[in-house]
Backbone atoms as SQL, in Angstrom:
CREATE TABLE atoms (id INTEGER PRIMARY KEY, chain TEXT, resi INTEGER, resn TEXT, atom TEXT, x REAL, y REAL, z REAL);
INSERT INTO atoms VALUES
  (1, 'A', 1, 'UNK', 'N', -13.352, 3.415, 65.782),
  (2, 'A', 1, 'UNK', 'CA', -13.372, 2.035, 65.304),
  (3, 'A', 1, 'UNK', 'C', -13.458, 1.116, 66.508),
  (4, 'A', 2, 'UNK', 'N', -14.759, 0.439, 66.662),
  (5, 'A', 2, 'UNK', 'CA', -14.724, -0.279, 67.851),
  (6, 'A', 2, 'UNK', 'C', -14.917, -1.672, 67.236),
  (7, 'A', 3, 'UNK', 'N', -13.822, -2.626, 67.507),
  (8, 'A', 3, 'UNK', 'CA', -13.378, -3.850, 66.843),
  (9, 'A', 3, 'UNK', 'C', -13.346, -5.033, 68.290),
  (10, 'A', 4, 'UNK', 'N', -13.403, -5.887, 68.217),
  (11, 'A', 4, 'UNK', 'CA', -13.596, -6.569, 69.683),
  (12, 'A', 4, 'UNK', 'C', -14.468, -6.578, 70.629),
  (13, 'A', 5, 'UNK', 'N', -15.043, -7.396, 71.690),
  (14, 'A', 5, 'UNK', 'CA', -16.208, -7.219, 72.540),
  (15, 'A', 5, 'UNK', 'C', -15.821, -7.361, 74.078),
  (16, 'A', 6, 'UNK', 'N', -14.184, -7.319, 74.692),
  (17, 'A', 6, 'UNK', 'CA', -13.964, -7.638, 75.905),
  (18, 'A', 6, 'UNK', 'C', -12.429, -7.125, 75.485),
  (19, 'A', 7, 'UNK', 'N', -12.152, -6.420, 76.734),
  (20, 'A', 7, 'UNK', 'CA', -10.791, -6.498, 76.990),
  (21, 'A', 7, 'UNK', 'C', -10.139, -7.830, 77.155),
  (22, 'A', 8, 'UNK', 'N', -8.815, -8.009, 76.394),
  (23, 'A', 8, 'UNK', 'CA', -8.149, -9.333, 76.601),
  (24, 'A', 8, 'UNK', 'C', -8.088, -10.556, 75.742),
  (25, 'A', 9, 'UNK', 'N', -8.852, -9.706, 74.763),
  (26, 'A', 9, 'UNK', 'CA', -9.216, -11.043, 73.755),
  (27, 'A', 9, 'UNK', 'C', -7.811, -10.911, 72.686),
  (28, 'A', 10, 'UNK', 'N', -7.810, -12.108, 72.378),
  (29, 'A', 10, 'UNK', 'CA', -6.539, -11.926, 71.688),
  (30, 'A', 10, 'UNK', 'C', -6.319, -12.767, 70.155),
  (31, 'A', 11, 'UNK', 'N', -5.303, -12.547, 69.413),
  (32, 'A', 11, 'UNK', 'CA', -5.325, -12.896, 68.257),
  (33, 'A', 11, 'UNK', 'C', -5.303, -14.747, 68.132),
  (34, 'A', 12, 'UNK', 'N', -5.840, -15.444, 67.203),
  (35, 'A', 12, 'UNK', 'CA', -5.439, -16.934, 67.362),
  (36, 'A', 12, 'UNK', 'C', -4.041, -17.209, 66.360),
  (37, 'A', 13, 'UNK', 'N', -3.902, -18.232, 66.841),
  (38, 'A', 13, 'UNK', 'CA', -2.514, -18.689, 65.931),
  (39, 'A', 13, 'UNK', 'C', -2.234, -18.019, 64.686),
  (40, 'A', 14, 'UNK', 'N', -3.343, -18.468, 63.926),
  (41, 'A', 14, 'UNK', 'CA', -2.978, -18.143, 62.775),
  (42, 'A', 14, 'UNK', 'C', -2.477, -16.847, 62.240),
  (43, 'A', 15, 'UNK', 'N', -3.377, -16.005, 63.122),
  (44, 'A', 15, 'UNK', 'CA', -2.912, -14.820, 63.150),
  (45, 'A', 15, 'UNK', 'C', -1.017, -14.541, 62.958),
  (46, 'A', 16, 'UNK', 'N', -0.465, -15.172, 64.076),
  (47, 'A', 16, 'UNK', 'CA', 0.951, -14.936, 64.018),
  (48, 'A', 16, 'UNK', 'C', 1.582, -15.674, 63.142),
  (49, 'A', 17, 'UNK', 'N', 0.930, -16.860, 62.131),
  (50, 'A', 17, 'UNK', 'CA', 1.666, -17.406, 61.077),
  (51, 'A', 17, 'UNK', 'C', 1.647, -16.322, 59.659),
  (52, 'A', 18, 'UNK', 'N', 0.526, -15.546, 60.281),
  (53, 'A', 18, 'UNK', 'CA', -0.022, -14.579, 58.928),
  (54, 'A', 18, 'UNK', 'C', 1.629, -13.590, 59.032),
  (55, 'A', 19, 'UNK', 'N', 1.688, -13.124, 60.008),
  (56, 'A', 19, 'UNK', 'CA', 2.494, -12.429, 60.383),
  (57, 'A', 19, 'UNK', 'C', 3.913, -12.421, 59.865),
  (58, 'A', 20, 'UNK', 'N', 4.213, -13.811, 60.275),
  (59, 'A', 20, 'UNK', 'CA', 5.446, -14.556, 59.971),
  (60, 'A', 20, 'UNK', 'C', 5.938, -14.348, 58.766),
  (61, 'A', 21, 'UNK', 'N', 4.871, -15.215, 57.482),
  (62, 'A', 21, 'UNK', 'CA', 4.433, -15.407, 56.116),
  (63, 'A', 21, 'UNK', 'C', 5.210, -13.980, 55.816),
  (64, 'A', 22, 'UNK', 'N', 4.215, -12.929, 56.019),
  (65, 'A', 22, 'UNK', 'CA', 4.341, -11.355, 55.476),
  (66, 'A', 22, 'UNK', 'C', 5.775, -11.076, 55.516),
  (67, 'A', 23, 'UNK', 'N', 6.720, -11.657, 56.262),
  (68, 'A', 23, 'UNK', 'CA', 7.508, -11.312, 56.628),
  (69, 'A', 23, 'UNK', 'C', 8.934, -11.678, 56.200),
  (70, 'A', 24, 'UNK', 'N', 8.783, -13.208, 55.912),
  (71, 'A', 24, 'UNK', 'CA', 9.596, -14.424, 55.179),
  (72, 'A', 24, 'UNK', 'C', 9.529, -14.728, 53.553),
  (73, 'A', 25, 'UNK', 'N', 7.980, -14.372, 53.030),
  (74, 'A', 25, 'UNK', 'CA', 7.569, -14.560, 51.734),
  (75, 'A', 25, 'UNK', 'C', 7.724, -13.512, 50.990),
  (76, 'A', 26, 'UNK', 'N', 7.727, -13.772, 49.639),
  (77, 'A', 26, 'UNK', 'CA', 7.444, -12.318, 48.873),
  (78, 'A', 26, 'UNK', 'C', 6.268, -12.048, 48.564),
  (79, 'A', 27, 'UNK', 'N', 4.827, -13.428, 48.329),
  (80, 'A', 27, 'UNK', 'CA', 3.555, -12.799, 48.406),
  (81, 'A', 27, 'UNK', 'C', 2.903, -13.844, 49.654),
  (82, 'A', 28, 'UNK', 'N', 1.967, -13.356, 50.272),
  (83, 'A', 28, 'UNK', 'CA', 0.995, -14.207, 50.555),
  (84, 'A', 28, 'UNK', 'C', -0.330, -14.015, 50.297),
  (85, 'A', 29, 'UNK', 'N', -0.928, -15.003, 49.567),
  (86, 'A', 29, 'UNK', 'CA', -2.269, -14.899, 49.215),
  (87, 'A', 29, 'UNK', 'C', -2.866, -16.188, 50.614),
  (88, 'A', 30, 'UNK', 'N', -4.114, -15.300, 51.130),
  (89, 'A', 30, 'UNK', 'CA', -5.247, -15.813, 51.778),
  (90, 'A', 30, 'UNK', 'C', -6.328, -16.368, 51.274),
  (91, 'A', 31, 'UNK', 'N', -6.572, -17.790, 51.270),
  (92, 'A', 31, 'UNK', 'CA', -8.130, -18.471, 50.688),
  (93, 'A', 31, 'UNK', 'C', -8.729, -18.565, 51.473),
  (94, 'A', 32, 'UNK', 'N', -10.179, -18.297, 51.516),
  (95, 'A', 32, 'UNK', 'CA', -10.974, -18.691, 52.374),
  (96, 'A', 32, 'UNK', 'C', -11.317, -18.198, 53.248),
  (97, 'A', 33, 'UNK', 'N', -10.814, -17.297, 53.912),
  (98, 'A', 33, 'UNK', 'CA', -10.575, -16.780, 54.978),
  (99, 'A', 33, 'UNK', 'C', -12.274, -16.075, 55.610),
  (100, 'A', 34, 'UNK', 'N', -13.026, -16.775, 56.403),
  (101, 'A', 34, 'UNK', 'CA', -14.240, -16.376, 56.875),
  (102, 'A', 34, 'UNK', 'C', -13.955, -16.342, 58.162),
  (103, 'A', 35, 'UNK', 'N', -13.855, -15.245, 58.926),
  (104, 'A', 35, 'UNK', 'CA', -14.102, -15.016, 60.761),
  (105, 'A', 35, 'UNK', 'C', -15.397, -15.833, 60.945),
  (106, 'A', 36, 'UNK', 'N', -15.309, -16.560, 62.255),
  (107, 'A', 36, 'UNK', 'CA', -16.202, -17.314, 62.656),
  (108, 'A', 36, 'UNK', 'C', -17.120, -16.359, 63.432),
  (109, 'A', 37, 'UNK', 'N', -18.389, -16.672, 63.623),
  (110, 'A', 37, 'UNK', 'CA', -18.981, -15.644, 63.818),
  (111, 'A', 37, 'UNK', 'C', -19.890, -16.907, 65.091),
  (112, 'A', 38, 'UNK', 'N', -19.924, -15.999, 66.074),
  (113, 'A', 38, 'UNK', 'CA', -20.540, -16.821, 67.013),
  (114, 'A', 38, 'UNK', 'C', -22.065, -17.312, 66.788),
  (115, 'A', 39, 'UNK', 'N', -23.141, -15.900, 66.229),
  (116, 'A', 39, 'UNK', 'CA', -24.156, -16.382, 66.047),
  (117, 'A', 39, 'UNK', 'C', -24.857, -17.256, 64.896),
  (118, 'A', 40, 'UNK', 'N', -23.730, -17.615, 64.274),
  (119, 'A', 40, 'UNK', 'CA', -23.707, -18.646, 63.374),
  (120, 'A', 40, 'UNK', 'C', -23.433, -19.759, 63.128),
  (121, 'A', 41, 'UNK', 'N', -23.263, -20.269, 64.699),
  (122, 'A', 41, 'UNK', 'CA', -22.486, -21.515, 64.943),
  (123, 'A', 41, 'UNK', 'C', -23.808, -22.313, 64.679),
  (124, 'A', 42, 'UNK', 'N', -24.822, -22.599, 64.489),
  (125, 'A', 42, 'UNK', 'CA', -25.883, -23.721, 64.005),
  (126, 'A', 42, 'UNK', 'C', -26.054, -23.585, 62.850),
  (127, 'A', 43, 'UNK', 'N', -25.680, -22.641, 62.058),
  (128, 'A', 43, 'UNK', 'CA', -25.863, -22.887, 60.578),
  (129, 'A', 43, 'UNK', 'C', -24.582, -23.664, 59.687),
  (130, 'A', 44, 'UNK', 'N', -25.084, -24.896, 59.348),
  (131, 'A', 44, 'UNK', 'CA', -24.174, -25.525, 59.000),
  (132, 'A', 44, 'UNK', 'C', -23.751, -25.513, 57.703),
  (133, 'A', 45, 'UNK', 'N', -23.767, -24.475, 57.134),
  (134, 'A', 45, 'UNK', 'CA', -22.631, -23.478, 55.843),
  (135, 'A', 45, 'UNK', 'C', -22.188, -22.258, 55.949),
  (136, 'A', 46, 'UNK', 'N', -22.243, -21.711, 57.592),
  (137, 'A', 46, 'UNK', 'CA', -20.992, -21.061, 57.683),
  (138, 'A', 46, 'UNK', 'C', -20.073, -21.079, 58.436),
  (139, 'A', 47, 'UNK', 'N', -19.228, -20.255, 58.371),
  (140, 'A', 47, 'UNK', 'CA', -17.700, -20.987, 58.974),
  (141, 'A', 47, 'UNK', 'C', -17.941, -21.853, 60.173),
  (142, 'A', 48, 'UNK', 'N', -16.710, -22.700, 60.729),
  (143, 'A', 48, 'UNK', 'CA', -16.602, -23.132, 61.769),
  (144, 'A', 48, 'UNK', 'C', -15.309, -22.250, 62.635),
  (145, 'A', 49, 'UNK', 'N', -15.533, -22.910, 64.023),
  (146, 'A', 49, 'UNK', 'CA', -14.740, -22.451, 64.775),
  (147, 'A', 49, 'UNK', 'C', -13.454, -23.011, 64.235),
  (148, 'A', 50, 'UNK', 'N', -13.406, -24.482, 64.258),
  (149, 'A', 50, 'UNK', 'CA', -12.073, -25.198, 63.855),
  (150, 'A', 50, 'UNK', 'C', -12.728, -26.066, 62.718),
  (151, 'A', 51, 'UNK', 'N', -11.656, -25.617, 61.134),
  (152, 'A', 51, 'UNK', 'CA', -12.087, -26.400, 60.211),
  (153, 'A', 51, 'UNK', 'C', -11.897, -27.763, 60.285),
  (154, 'A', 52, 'UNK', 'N', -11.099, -27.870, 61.358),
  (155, 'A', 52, 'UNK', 'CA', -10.265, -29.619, 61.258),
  (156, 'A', 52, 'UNK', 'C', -11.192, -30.163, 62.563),
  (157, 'A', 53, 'UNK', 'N', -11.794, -29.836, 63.320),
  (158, 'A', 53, 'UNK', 'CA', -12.581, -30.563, 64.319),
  (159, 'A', 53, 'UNK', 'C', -13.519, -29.827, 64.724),
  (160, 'A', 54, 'UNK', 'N', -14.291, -30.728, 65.704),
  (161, 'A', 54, 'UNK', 'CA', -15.387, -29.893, 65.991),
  (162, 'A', 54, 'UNK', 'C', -15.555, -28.997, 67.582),
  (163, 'A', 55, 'UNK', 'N', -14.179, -29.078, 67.487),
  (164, 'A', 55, 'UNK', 'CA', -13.934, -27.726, 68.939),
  (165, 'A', 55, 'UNK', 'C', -15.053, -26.526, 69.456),
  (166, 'A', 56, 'UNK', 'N', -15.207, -26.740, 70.212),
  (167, 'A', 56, 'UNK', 'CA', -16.360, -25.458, 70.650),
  (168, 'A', 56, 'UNK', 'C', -15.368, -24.330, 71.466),
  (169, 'A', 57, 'UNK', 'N', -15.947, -22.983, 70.692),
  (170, 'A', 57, 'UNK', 'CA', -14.837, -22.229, 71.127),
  (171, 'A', 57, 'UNK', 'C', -15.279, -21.238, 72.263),
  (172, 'A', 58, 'UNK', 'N', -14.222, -20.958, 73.268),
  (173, 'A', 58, 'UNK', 'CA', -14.473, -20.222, 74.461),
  (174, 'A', 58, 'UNK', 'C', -15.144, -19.040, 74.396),
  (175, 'A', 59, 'UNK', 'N', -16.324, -18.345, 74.864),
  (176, 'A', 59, 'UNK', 'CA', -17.172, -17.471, 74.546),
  (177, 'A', 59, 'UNK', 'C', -15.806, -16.247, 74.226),
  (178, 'A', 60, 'UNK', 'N', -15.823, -15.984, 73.341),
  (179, 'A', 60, 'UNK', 'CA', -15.131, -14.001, 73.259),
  (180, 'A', 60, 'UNK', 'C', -13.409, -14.079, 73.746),
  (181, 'A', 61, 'UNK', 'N', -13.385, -15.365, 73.025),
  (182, 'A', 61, 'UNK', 'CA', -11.520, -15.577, 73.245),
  (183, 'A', 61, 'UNK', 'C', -10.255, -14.967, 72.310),
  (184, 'A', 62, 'UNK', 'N', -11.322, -14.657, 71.064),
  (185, 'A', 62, 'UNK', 'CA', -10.557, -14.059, 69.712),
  (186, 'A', 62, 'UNK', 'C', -11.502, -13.136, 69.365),
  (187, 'A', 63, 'UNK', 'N', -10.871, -12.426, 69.019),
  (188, 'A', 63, 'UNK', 'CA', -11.357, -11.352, 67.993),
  (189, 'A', 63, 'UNK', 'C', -11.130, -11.498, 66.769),
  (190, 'A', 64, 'UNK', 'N', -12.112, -11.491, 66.119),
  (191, 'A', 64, 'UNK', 'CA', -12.375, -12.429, 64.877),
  (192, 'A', 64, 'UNK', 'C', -12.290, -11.074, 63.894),
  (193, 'A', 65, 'UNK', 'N', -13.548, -10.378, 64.347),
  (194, 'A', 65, 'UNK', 'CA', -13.545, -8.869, 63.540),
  (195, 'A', 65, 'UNK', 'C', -12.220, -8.203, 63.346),
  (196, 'A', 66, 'UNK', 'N', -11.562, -8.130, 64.513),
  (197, 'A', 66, 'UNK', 'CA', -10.149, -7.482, 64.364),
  (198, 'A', 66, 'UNK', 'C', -9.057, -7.909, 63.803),
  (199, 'A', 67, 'UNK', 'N', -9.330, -9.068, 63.639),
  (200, 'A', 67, 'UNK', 'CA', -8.415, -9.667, 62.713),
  (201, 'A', 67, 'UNK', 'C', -8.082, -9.799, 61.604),
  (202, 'A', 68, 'UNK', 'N', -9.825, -9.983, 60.814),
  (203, 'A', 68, 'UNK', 'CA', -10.553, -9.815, 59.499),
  (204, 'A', 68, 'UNK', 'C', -9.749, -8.121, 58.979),
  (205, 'A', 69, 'UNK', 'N', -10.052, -7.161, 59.984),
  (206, 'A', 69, 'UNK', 'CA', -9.995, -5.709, 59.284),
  (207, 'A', 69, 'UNK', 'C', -8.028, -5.427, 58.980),
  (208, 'A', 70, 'UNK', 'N', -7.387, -6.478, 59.935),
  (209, 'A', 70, 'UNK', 'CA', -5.881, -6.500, 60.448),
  (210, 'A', 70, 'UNK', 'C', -5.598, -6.706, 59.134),
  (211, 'A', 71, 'UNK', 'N', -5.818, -7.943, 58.582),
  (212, 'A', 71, 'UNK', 'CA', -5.665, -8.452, 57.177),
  (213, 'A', 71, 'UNK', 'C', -6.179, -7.634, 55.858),
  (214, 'A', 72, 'UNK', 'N', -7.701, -7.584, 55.951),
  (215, 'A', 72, 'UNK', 'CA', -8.120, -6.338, 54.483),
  (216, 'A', 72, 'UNK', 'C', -7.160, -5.288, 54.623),
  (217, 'A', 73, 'UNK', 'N', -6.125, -4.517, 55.762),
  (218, 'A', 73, 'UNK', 'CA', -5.579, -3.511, 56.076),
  (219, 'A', 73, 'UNK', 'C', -4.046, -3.912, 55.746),
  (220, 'A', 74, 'UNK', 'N', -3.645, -5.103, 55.750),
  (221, 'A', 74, 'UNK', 'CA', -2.316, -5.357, 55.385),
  (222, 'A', 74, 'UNK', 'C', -2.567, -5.604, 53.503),
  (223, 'A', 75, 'UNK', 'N', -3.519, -6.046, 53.186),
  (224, 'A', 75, 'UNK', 'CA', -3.973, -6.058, 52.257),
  (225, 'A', 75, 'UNK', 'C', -3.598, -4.763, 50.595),
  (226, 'A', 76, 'UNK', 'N', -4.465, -3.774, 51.583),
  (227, 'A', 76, 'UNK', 'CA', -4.628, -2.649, 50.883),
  (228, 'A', 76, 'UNK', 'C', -3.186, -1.914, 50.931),
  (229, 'A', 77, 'UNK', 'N', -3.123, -2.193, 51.676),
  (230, 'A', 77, 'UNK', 'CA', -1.303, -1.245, 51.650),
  (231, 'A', 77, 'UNK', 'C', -0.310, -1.683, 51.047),
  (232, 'A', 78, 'UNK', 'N', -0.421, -3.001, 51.308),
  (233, 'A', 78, 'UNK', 'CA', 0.697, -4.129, 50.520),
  (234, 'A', 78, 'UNK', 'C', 0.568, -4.843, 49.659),
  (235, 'A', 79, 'UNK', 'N', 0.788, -5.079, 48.080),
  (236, 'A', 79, 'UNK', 'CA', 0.615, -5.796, 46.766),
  (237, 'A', 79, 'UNK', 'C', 0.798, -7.494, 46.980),
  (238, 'A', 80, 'UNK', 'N', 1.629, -7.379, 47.991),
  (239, 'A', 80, 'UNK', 'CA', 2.041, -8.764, 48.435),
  (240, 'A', 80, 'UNK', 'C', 1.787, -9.622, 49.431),
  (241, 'A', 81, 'UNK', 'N', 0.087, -8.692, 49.980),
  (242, 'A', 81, 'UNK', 'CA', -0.348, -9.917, 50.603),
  (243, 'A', 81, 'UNK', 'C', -2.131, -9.747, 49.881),
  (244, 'A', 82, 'UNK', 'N', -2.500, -10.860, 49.287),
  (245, 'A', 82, 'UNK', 'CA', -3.788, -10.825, 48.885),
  (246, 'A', 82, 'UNK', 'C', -4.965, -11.933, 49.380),
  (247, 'A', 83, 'UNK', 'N', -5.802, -11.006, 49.472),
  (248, 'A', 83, 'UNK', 'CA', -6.964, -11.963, 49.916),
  (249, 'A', 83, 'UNK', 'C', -8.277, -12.697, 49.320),
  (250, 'A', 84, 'UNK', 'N', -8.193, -13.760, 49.358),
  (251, 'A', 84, 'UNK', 'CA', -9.703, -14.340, 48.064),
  (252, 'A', 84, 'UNK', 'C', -10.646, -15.023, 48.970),
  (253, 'A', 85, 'UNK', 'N', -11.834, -14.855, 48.194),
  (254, 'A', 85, 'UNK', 'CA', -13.000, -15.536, 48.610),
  (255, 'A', 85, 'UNK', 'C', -13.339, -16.874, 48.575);
């Protein structure tokens, strides 16, 4: 499973609120949830880097993929965290 494109890249915030949530709550459901995808940054209907501004993000600072699979994987194991489109 090769997930990430550089040593060092690391999870973003949200990541550790996801964490938190799982941890404090009895469910958490995820909306929305699209990894930003670098070569898609000019198409303007899919994700952004930052939904709240227009931040340009540091080439290969997050791992977006690994995060995505972190979640479908807490997902499948656990009833009490769900994810929607």
């Amino acid at each position: 499973l090769k997930l990430g494109t550089y040593p060092g890249e690391k999870p973003m915030s949200g990541y550790y609120a996801i964490l938190f949530l799982f941890q404090a709550c009895d469910t958490v459901d995820l909306y929305g949830f699209t990894p930003y995808r670098e070569k898609d940054r000019l198409d303007p209907m899919a994700a952004r880097y930052h939904y709240f501004d227009g931040a340009v993000p540091r080439h290969n600072s997050h791992s977006f993929d690994l995060t995505q699979y972190i979640y479908e994987a807490l997902a499948a194991q656990h009833s009490r965290m769900r994810l929607h489109s």
